[in-house]
DODO-194397 format. One record per residue (C-alpha): residue in one letter; x, y, z. Coordinates in steps of 0.02 Angstrom, whole numbers, plus 32768, in hexadecimal, padded with zeros to 4 digits. Layout:
aXYZ/...
This chain:
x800080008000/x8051809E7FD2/x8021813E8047/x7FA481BD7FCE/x803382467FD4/x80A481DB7F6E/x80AF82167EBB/x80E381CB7E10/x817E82027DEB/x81AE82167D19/x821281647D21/x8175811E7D38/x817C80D17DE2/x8122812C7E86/x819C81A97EE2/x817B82257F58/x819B82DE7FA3/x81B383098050/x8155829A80C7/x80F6830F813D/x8138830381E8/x80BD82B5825E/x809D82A68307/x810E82BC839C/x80D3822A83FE/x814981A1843B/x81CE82358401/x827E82238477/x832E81FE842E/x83B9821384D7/x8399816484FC/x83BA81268443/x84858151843B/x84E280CF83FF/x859E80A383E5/x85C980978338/x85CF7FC28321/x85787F4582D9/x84C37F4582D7/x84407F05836B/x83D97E68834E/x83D87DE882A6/x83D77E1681F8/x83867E28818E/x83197E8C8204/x82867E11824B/x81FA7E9D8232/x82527EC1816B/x828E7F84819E/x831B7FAF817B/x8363803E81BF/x8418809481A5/x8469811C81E8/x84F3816B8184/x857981BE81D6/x863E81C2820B/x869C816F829F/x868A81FD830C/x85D7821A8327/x855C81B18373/x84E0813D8319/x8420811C8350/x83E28087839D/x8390801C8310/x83EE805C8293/x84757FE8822B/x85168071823C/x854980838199/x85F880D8818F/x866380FC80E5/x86BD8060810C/x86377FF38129/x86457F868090/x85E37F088040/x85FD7E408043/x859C7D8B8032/x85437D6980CF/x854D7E2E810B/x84AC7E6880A0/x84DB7F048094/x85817F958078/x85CD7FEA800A/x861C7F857F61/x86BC7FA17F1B/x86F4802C7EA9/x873680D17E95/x86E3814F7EE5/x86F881917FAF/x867C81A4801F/x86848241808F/x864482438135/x85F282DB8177/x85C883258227/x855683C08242/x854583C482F8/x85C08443831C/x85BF8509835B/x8579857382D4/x8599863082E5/x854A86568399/x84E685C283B4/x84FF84E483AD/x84A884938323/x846E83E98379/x840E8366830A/x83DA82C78330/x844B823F8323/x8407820A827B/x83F882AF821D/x84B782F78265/x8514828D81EC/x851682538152/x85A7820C80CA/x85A482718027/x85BD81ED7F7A/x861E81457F80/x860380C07F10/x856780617F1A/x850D80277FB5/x84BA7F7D7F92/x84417F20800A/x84267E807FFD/x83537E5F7FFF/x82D27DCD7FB4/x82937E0B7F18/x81FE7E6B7F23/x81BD7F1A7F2A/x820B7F947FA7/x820180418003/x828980AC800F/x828C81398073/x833B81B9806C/x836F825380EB/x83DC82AE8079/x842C8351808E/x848E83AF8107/x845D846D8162/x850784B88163/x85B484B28170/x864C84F681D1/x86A085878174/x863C860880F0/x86228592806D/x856E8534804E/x857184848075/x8575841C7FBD/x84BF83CA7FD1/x847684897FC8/x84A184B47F16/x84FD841F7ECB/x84AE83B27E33/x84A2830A7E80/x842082757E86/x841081D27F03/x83C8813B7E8D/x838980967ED2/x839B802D7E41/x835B80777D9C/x82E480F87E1B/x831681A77E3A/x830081D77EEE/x833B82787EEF/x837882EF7E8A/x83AA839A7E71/x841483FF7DF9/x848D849F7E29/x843D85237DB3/x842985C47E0E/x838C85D27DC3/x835385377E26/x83AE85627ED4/x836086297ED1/x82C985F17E7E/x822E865F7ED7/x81E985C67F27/x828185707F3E/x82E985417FE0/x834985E87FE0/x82BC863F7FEA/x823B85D38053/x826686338100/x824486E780B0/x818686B380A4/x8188867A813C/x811986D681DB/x813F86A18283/x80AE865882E1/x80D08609839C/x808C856B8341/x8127854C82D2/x818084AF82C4/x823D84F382C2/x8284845A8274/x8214845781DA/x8218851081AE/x82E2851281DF/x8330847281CC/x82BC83F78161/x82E0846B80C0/x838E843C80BD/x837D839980F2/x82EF834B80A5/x82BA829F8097/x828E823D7FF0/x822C81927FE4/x820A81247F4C/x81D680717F21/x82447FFB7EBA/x823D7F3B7E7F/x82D57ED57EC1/x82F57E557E47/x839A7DE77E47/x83A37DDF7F07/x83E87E957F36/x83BD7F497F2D/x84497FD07F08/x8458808B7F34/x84AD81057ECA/x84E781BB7F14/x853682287EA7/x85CF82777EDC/x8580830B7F35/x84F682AC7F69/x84D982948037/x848881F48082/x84678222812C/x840581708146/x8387810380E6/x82F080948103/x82C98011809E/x82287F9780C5/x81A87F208064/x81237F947FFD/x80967FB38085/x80E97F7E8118/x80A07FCC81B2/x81337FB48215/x81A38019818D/x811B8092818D/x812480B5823A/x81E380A38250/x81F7813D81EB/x816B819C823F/x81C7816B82DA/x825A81C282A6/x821982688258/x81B8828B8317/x824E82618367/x82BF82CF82EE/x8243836C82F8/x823B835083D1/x8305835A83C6/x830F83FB836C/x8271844283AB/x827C8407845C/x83318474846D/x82C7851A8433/x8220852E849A/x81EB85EC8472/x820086588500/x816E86D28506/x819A877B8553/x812287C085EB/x80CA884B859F/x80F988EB85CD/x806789238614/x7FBC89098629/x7F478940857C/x7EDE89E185AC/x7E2089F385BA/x7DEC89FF8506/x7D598A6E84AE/x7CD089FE848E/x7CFA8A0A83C8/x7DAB89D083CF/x7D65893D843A/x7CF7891E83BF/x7D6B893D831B/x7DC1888E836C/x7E7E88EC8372/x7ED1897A83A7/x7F2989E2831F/x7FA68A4D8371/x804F8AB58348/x80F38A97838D/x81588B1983CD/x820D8ABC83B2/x82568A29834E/x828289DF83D0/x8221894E8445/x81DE891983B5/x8189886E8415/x80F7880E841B/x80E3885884E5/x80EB88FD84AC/x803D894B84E3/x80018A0684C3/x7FD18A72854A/x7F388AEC855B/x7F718B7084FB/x7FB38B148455/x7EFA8AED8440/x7EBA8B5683AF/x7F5A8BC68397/x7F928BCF82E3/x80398BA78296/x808F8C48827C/x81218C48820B/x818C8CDF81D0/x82148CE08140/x82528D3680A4/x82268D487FF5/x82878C997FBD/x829D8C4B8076/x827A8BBA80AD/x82288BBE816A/x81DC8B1381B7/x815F8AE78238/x811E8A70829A/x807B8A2E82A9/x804889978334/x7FCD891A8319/x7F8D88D583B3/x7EEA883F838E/x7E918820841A/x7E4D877383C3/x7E9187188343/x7E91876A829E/x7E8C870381FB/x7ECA874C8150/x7EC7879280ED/x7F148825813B/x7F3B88D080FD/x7F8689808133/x7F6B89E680BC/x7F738AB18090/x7EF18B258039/x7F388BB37FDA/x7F8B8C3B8045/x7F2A8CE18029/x7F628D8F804C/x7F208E448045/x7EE48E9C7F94/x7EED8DE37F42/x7FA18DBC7F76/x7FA48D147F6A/x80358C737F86/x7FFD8BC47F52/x7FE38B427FB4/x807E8AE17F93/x80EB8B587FCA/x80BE8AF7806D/x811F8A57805C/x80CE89EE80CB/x8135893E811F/x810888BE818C/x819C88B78207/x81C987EF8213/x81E787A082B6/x8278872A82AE/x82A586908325/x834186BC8380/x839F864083EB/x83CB865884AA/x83D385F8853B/x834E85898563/x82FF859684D7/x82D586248456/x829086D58439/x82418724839B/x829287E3836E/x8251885482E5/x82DB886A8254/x828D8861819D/x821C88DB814A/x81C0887480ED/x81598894805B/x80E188148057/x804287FD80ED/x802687A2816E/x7FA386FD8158/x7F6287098214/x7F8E875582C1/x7F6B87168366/x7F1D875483EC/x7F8B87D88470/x802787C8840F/x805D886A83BC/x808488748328/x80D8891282A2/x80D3897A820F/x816089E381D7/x811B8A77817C/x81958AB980FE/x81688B6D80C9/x81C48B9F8023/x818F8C59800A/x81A28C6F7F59/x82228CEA7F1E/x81A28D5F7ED0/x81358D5E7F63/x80D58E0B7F86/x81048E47803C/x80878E3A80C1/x80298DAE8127/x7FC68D2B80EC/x7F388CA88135/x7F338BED8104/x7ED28B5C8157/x7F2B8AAD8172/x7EAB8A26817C/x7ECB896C81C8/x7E5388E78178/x7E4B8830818E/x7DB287AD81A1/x7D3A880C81FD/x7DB08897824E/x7DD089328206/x7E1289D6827F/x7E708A73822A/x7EF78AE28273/x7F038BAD8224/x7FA78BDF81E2/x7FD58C9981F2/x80778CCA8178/x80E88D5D816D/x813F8D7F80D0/x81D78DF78107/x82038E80806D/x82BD8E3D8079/x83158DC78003/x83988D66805B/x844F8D648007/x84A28CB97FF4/x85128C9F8089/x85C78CDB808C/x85F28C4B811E/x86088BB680BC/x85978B3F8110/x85858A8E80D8/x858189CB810B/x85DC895980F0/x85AC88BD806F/x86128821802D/x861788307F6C/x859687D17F1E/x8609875D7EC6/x864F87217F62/x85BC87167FDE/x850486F27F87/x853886A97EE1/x85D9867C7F06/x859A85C17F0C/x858285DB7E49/x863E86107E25/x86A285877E18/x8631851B7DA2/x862D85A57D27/x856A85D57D3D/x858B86837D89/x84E186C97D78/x852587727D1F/x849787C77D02/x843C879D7D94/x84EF87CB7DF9/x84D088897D9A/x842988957DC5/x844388667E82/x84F088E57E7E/x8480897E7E32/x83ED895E7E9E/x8452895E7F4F/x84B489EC7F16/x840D8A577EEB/x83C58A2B7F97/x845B8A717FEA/x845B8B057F8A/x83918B127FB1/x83C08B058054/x843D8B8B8058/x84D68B348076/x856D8B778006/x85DC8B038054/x86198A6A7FE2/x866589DC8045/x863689377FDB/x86B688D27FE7/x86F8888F7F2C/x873387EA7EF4/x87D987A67F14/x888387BA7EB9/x885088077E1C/x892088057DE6/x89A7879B7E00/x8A6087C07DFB/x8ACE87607D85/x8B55876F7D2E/x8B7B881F7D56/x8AD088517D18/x8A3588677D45/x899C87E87D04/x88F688107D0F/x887087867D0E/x87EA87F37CAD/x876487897CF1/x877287CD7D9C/x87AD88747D53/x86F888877D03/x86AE886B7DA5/x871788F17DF0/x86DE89597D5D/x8636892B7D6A/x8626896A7E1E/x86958A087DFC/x862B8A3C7D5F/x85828A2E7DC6/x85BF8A937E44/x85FD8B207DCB/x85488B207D8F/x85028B347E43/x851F8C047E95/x85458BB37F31/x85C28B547F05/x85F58BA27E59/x86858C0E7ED6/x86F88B8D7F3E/x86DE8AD57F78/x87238A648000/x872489AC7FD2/x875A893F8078/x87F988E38065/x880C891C7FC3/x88BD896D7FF6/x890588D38056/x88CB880E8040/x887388257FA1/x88EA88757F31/x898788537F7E/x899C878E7F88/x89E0875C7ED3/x8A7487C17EF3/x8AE187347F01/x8B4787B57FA3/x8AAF87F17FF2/x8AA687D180B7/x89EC87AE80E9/x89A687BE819F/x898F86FC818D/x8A6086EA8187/x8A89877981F8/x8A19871A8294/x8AB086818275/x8B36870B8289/x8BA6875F830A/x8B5D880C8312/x8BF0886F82E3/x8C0C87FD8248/x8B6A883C8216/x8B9188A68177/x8B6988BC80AB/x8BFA888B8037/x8C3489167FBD/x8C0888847F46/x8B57888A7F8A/x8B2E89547F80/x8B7D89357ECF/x8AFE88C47EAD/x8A6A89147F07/x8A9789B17EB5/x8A92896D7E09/x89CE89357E39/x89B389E47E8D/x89E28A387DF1/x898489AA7D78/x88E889D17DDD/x88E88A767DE6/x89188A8D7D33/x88858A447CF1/x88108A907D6C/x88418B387D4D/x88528B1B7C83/x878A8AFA7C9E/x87648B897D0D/x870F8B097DA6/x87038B457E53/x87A98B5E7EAC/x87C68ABA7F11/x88048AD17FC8/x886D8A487FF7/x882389F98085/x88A1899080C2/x8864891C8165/x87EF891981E3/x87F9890082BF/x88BF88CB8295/x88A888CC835C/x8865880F8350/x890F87EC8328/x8970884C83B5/x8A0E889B83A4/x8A428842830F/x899C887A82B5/x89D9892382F1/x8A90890E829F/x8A2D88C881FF/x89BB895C81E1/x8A4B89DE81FA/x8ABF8974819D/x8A3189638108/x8A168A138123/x8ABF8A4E8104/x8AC189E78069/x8A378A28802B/x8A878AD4803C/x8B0E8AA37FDD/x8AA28A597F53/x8A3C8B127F50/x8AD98B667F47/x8AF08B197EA3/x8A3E8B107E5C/x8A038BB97DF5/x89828C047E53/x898B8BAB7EEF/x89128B687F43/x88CD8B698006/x88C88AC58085/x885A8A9B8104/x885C8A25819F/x87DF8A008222/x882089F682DB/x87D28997836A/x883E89C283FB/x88AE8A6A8400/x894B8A048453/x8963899783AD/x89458A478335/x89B08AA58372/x8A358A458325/x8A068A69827F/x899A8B13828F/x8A3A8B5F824E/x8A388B0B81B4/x89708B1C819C/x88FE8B96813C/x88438B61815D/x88478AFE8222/x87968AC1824F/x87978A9E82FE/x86F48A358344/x86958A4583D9/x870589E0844E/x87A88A4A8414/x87758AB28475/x87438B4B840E/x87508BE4848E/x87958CA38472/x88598C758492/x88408BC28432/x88078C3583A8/x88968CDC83CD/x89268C3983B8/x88CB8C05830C/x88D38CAA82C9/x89928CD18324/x89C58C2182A4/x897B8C83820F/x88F08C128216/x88418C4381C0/x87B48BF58227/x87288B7A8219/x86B38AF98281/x86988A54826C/x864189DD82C1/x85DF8A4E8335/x855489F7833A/x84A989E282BC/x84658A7A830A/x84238B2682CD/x847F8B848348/x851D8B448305/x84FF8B778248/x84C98C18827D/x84DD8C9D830F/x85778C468333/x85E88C3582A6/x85AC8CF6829D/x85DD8D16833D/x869C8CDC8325/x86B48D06826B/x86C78C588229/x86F18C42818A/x86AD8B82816D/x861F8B1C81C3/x86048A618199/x85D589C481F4/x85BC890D81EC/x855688F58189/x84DC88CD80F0/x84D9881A80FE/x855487E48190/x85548720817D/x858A870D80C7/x84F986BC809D/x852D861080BF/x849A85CF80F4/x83D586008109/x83C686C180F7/x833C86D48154/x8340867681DD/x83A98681828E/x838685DC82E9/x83E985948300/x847985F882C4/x845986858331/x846587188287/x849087AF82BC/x83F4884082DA/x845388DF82A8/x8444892181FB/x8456887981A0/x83E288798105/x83A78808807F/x836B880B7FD0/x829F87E57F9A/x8271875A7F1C/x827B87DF7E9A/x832C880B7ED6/x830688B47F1D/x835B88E77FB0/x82DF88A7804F/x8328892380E7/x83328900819B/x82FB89808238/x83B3898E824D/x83E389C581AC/x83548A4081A5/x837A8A808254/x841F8AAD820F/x83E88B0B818E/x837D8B7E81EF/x84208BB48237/x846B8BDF818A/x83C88C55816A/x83FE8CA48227/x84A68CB581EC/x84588CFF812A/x83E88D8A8198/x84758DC38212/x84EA8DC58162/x845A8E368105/x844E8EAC81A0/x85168ED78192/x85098ED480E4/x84968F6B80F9/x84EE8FC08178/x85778FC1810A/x84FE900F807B/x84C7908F80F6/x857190B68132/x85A690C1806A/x850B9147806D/x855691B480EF/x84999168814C/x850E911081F0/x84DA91778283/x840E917B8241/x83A2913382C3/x83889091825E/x842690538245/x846290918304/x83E1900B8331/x84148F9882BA/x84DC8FB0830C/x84628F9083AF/x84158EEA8377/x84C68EA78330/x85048EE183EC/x84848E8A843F/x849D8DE483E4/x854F8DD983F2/x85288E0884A1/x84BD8D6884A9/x853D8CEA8465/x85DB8CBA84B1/x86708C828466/x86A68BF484BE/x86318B8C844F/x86028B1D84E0/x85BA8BA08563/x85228B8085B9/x84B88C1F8586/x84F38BF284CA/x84598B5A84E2/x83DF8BCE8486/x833C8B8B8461/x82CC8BA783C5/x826A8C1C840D/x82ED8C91844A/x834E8C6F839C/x82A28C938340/x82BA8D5083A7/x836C8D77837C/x83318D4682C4/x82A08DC082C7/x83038E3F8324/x837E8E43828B/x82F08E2C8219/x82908ECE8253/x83368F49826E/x83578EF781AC/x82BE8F41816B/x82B68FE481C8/x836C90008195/x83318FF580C7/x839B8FB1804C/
């Protein structure tokens, strides 16, 4: 009897998708550890199930299971193993520490032995079941394991089990694995290991004829076999020997990550009789933050409007909570009506980009949280009762936008609920000018981190790679960031034979990015590419010392060749030559970053590379600039001398006499690593003159594994972002957050700007601009240098009133 899910596959026997995991009961696996060994009890297996568990000699196997390692091999009187030939088997283990968290499997899913030659079990003829685990969730290192993009197929017999081909078109397909988790809501119902785990590791069943006495299995070279299941067609006890398994499998995951629901922060307020009635309370958010599902309004959120104030070409954002006090069923909707202002002054309604914030499973102890982090663009299907939940409302006033304020209605619908909150807008007369601190994130080039899977088999997805480039760099510059710091691909020239070679394969991805920049204003002027002036452009000089080589030496040996600033110069001058002879943005050479994680010799390195470098400018028409980020001032100060552009982070520290010894070196400088936070883009950098502002970072994980999940890998909630089906940029709270400090920084910048036009005018001691001198005086007032201050912990509110401060002494002062 074959279960109704089963299909027929196209070779014209019945095969089947992904079982649905069933019940939990009977679940429990601690008990079931094994020693690797020979298996329990007589075979062939009384009941006809077989079971095997693939794996290496140093993990466990599961009670039950036959222990199949990559030297198990076949003979007479055995009935099953591996038969001679060719091909190695390669054991795997994923139980390990992953980033800031353990991945722990069960004992059956963990392991797993990629290809070998071909696994044959002995069996009476007849027809068969075959059930396969196959796949593997990740890796050590930044690199995707094999079974997530590779072609590969495990046959029993003449049947295909499995199969899947390494086309980028099938691994970023919209409804593909890749994407599965960006769909995904979070409901306190899910089951973590199938939305998480089961994707990547999903199991396969068929049914075959044995003739001839024996049954073989096939797995291509990058194909896993975590374990197999083979019983007579119909067989109850096969049947429930693999439901057996899957509960126990989804208990071991799920049973490490109970959800952890937060007290609510206070108690809900009496509510009018209507809002009762409307079935949810519709309510605006003062800050982004405590963004939870115990988040609760008080009295007087009830009714108030979202007020939101920017400039003609801004972007301002909002938040709006959704609190159901039943269950809600979809389909749900936020949506705007058209903004309307005085004497027919109108904005349309999508100027009001409107995102459902995405809760996210994050691990801690005990068990796990949700956080908000992606602004989705898609709704929610349903909402449960007393858990909050968010919309991040995304004004875009448009640049032509007539000065004045303007009424809207939002208006929440779902099955049988509707409530609507007012909207009250203020379009300033101002137009902000692009930002002179160059302000940016930093994101692993595309090559390298999402498609870099795709490289080595020749199917680089170039167009799509363009398309993805252009598209991230446009939502930077919409953001207002004029700060470049994607990182580029490695060692675009090597150094032989007294000459430089290029490999124009990588060149035209360095031209690629350096071309779409030029036709971007913010980034048409200068940009900073990470590592560009150290580990990626350096190592094919046969001479050149790398940080890797200096950690094995004594620290005074540490020191660059004349042989290798020849070298490097020849590539300085090679670069820059055909840079320039194109007109592209000047390139700052930004050398390393934190060279304090490798002490004192990191410290020698960098001023070592630095003084290179100096010699290689010195020699290179035109010149050229290098930067360096710092994490602790005791390593810099060995090579401040030797610096032009010194980023120092948050722990360096920066205070007033960290910065006086910067500038003392000759040093210009910036901030990095400050923290995703508005305050940091914007009043502050103002504050101490900083020159360049980026941080970690667009997408801070490389990519080597589910994008858009955190459990159990514990992803990082800063300003970490991701890309929509459709390959549009799909931005996080923390990278918006940050660029609400660049439009601080932008309205502080326009106030000087006309200052300095009134000044020009002989207009300085007017009563408008001596209270725009007043407002500048009482901001700088308000922020402290030593970055790390307590009364520098400005909320949004009090940010929002320096902002309109500057904003209102702005448009009294006149252009």
């Amino acid at each position: 009897m074959i279960p109704p899910s089963w299909k027929n596959g196209s070779h014209g026997i019945a095969l089947l998708g992904i079982w649905a995991i069933l019940s939990l009961a009977g679940a429990g696996h601690a008990a079931n550890k094994v020693p690797v060994g020979a298996p329990e009890g007589p075979l062939p297996p009384v009941n006809g199930v077989w079971q095997f568990d693939f794996g290496g000699e140093a993990s466990p196997g599961e009670r039950g299971f036959i222990r199949i390692l990559p030297t198990s091999e076949y003979s007479p009187g055995k009935f099953y193993g591996y038969t001679k030939g060719k091909s190695r088997p390669r054991p795997f283990d994923q139980n390990r520490r992953v980033t800031r968290d353990n991945l722990s499997l069960d004992d059956v899913t963990r392991d797993g032995v990629y290809g070998g030659n071909t696994f044959r079990i002995d069996l009476p003829d007849g027809r068969y079941e075959i059930a396969v685990l196959t796949g593997q969730y990740s890796r050590p290192g930044a690199n995707r394991p094999d079974s997530h993009f590779r072609t590969y197929s495990i046959r029993a017999g003449d049947t295909v089990l499995y199969e899947r081909d390494d086309s980028p078109e099938t691994f970023f397909h919209a409804e593909g694995r890749y994407f599965h988790n960006y769909h995904r809501d979070w409901h306190p119902d899910v089951d973590l290991y199938t939305e998480n785990i089961s994707r990547w590791i999903p199991f396969a069943h068929g049914v075959v004829a044995v003739t001839g006495g024996a049954l073989t299995v096939a797995a291509s070279h990058y194909a896993p076999i975590n374990a197999l299941w083979i019983f007579p067609e119909g067989s109850a006890d096969g049947h429930a020997a693999v439901d057996a398994f899957k509960a126990r499998q989804r208990l071991t995951f799920n049973s490490q990550y109970p959800y952890l629901p937060e007290t609510p922060e206070h108690m809900i307020p009496k509510l009018p009789t209507d809002v009762r009635a409307s079935g949810v309370v519709l309510y605006v958010k003062d800050s982004f933050k405590g963004l939870q599902p115990g988040a609760r309004p008080i009295a007087r959120d009830l009714g108030r409007p979202l007020r939101l104030f920017a400039s003609r070409g801004e972007r301002e954002a909002g938040v709006v909570g959704v609190l159901p006090l039943r269950d809600i069923a979809g389909p749900i909707e936020l949506r705007a009506a058209e903004l309307v202002g005085a004497d027919g002054a109108s904005i349309p309604a999508s100027a009001l980009d409107i995102r459902y914030v995405r809760y996210g499973e994050y691990p801690v102890t005990g068990g796990y949280v949700v956080k908000p982090h992606f602004l989705v663009p898609w709704r929610p299907d349903r909402m449960e009762k007393h858990i909050a939940r968010w919309f991040w409302v995304d004004l875009h006033t448009p640049d032509d936008a007539k000065p004045g304020f303007y009424d809207t209605v939002l208006t929440f619908s779902a099955s049988g609920v509707e409530a609507k909150l007012p909207v009250q807008v203020r379009v300033l007369p101002l137009n902000l000018p692009m930002s002179r601190l160059y302000a940016g994130v930093y994101a692993g080039n595309l090559d390298g981190t999402v498609f870099r899977h795709f490289r080595t088999m020749k199917k680089r997805p170039h167009d799509l790679m363009h398309k993805v480039m252009r598209t991230r760099m446009e939502f930077y510059a919409d953001q207002g960031f004029t700060g470049l710091y994607d990182s580029l691909p490695w060692h675009p020239f090597a150094y032989r034979d007294g000459e430089v070679k290029v490999d124009e394969e990588t060149w035209d991805l360095y031209l690629d990015v350096f071309e779409t920049a030029k036709s971007i204003p913010n980034f048409r002027d200068r940009v900073f590419c990470y590592y560009l002036g150290g580990p990626q452009l350096f190592p094919k000089c046969p001479n050149y010392l790398s940080i890797r080589k200096a950690d094995q030496m004594k620290l005074d040996d540490i020191r660059f060749s004349d042989a290798a600033v020849g070298e490097m110069t020849a590539m300085v001058q090679e670069f820059y030559g055909r840079i320039r002879a194109r007109d592209l943005p000047e390139v700052t050479f930004y050398v390393f970053d934190e060279l304090g994680n490798h002490g004192a010799k990191g410290a020698r390195w960098g001023r070592e590379m630095l003084k290179a470098l100096n010699r290689c400018k010195e020699a290179t028409p035109g010149g050229f600039r290098t930067c360096v980020s710092a994490l602790r001032c005791s390593v810099a100060r060995e090579y401040l001398p030797h610096a032009d552009i010194v980023m120092p982070n948050s722990a360096y520290p920066v205070t007033p006499e960290t910065i006086e010894e910067l500038q003392a070196n000759g040093c210009t400088l910036g901030l990095y690593n400050m923290g995703a936070s508005r305050f940091s883009y914007g009043f502050y950098p103002w504050r101490v003159n900083a020159y360049t502002r980026a941080q970690w970072s667009f997408s801070y994980d490389g990519d080597s594994r589910d994008p858009y999940v955190s459990l159990p890998t514990g992803a990082r909630y800063s300003c970490d972002s991701r890309y929509t089906p459709d390959w549009d940029v799909l931005p996080s709270i923390g990278m918006l957050r940050q660029r609400e400090g660049v439009d601080d920084y932008r309205y502080v910048q326009l106030l000087e700007d006309r200052l300095q036009t009134a000044k020009a005018a002989g207009r300085e001691t007017a009563p408008e601009a001596q209270h725009a001198k007043a407002v500048l005086a009482e901001l700088r007032d308000a922020v402290d240098i030593t970055y790390l201050a307590p009364r520098n912990n400005l909320d949004k509110s009090t940010m929002d009133y320096y902002r309109w401060r500057v904003a209102e002494a702005a448009i009294r002062l006149g252009n």
